[in-house]
C-alpha positions as CSV (number, residue, x, y, z in Angstrom):
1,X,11.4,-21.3,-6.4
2,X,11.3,-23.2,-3.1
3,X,8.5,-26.1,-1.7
4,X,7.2,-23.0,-0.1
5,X,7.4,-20.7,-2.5
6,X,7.8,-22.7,-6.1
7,X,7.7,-19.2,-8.5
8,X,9.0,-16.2,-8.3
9,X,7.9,-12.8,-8.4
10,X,8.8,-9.9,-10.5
11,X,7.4,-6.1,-10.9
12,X,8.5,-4.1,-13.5
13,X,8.7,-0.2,-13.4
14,X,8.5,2.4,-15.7
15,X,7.9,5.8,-16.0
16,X,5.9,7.5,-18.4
17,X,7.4,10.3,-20.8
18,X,7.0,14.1,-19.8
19,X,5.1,12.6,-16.6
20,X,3.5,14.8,-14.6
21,X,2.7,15.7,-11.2
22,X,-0.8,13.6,-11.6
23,X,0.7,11.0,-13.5
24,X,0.5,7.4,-11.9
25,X,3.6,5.1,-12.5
26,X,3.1,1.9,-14.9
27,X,4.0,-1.4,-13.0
28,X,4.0,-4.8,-14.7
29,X,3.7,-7.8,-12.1
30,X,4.6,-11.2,-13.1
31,X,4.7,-14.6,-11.6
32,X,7.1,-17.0,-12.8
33,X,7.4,-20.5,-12.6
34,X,9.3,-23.2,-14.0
35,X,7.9,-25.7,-16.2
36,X,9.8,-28.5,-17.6
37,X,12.9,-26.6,-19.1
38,X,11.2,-23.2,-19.4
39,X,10.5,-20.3,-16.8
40,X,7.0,-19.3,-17.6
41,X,5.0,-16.2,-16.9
42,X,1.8,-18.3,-14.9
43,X,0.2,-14.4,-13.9
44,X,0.5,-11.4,-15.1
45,X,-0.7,-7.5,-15.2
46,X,-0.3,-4.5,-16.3
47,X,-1.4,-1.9,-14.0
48,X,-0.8,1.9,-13.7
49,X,-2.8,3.0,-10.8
50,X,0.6,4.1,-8.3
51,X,2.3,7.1,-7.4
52,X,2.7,9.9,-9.3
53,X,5.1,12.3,-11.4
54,X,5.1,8.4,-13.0
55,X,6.9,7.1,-9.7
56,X,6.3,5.0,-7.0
57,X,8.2,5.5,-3.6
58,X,9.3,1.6,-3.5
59,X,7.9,-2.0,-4.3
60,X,8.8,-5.3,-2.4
61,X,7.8,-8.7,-2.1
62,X,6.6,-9.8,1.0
63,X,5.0,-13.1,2.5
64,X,1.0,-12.9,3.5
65,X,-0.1,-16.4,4.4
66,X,1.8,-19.7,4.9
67,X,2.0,-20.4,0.6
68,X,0.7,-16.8,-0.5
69,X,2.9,-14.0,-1.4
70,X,2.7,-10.6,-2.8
71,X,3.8,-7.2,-3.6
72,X,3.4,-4.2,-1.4
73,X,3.4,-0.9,-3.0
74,X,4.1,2.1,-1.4
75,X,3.2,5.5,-3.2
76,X,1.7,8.9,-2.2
77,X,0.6,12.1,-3.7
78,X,1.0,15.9,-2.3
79,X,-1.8,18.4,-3.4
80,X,-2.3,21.9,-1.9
81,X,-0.5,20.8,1.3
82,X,-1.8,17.6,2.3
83,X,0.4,14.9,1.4
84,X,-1.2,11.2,1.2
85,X,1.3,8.1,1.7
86,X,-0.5,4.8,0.6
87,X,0.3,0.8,1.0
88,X,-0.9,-1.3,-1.4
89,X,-0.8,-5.0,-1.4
90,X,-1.4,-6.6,-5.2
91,X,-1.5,-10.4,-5.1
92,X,-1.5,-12.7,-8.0
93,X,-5.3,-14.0,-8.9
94,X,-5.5,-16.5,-11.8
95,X,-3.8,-15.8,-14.5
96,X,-3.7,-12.3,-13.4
97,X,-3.1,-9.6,-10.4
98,X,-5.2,-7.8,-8.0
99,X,-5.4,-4.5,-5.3
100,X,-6.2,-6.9,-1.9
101,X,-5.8,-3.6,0.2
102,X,-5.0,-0.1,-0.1
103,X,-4.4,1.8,3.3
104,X,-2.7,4.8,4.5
105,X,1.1,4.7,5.3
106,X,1.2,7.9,5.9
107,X,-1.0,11.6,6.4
108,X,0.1,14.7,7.2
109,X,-1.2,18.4,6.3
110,X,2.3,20.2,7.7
111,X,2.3,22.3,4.3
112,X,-1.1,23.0,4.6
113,X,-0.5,24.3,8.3
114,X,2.8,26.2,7.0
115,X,0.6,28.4,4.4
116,X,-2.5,29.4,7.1
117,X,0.5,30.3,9.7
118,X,1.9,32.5,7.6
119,X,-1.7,33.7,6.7
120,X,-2.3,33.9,10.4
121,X,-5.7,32.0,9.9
122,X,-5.2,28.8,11.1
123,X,-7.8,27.1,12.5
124,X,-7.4,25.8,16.5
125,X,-5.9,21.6,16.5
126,X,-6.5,21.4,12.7
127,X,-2.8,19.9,12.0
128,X,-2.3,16.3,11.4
129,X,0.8,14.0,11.1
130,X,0.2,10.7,11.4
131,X,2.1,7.5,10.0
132,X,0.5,3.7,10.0
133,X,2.9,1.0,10.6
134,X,2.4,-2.1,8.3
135,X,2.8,-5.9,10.4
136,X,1.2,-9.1,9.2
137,X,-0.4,-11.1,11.9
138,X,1.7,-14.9,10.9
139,X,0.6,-16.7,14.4
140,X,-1.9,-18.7,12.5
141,X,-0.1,-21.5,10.1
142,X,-3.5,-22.8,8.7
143,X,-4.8,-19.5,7.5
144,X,-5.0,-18.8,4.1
145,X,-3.9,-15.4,4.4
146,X,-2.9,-13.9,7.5
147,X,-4.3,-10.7,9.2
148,X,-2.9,-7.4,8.8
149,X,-2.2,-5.6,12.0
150,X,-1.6,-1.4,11.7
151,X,0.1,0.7,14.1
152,X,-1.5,4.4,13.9
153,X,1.1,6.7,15.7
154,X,1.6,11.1,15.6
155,X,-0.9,13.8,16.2
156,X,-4.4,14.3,14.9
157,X,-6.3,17.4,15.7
158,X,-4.6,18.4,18.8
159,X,-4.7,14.9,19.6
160,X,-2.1,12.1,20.5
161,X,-3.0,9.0,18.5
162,X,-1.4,5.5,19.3
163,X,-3.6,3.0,18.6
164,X,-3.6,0.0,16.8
165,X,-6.3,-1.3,13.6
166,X,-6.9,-5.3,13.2
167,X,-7.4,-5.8,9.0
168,X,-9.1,-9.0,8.6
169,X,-8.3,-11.2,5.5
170,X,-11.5,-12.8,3.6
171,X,-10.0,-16.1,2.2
172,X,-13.5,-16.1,0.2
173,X,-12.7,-12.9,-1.7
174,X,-8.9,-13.3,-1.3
175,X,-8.6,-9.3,0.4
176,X,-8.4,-7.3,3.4
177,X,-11.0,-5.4,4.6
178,X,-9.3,-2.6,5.5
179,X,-11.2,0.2,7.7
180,X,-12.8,3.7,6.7
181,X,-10.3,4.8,9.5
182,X,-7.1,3.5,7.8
183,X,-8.0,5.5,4.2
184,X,-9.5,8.6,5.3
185,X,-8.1,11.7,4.2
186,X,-8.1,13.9,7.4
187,X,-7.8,13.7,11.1
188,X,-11.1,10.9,11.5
């Protein structure tokens, strides 16, 4: 570790045996820091809530306030032609981890769309493809933990969406409070 940083962080992934398309990967978070001679494991969880066939797309480490750092998580799921990208941030609590937000990275019902074309019964502007860019807000250096900022971009409904959401962090809780509008499942 670093003055700013003194432990490190570690996820481990595996995936299940025979997993299957509904089957959510199994991540074990750590946080590490070094005491006396020994690297010690100060937090730490199991959790198997991500992705599926077992996977997650990718995991990364990334800073969320001036001394607080976490994981993101990015994972999705594809049913029946609507496929669902998610962000998740997981930040260490106690001894252990938590979810501080789940959001959309990503929404799209292009297969969906593909199937009624060929059906020829798609309904008028019912296609959606959007994607929701991830930035943390770090102009405060007395927060606690900084605001999220999310960039929704593509097309909705017959619609072209650019807009931006504001996530607000709650130091009391130690989350986000992320938006209906940045987990819904559809075009609003």
């Amino acid at each position: 570790g670093t003055p700013d940083a003194p432990a490190e962080l570690v996820a481990v992934c595996g995936v299940p045996d025979d997993a299957g398309h509904a089957t959510t990967a199994r991540i074990d978070f750590f946080l590490l820091q070094q005491q006396a001679d020994a690297v010690t494991a100060v937090a730490r969880a199991h959790m198997d809530g991500f992705g599926s066939i077992g996977d997650v797309a990718d995991i990364g480490v990334r800073r969320f306030g001036p001394r607080l750092y976490g994981f993101i998580v990015e994972d999705g799921f594809t049913g029946q032609g609507i496929t669902i990208g998610n962000t998740s941030v997981v930040l260490p609590d106690g001894d252990s981890f938590k979810v501080a937000a789940t959001l959309r990275s990503s929404l799209d019902n292009l297969g969906a769309m593909a199937g009624c074309a060929e059906r020829d019964d798609c309904a008028p502007d019912a296609a959606y493809d959007l994607s929701f860019e991830l930035d943390v807000d770090d102009r405060d250096a007395g927060a606690v933990g900084w605001p999220l900022r999310v960039r929704e971009h593509g097309d909705a409904c017959g619609h072209r969406v650019d807009r931006m959401h504001p996530v607000p962090f709650d130091a009391g809780t130690g989350t986000w409070t992320v938006p209906a509008s940045l987990q819904r499942e559809g075009c609003d």
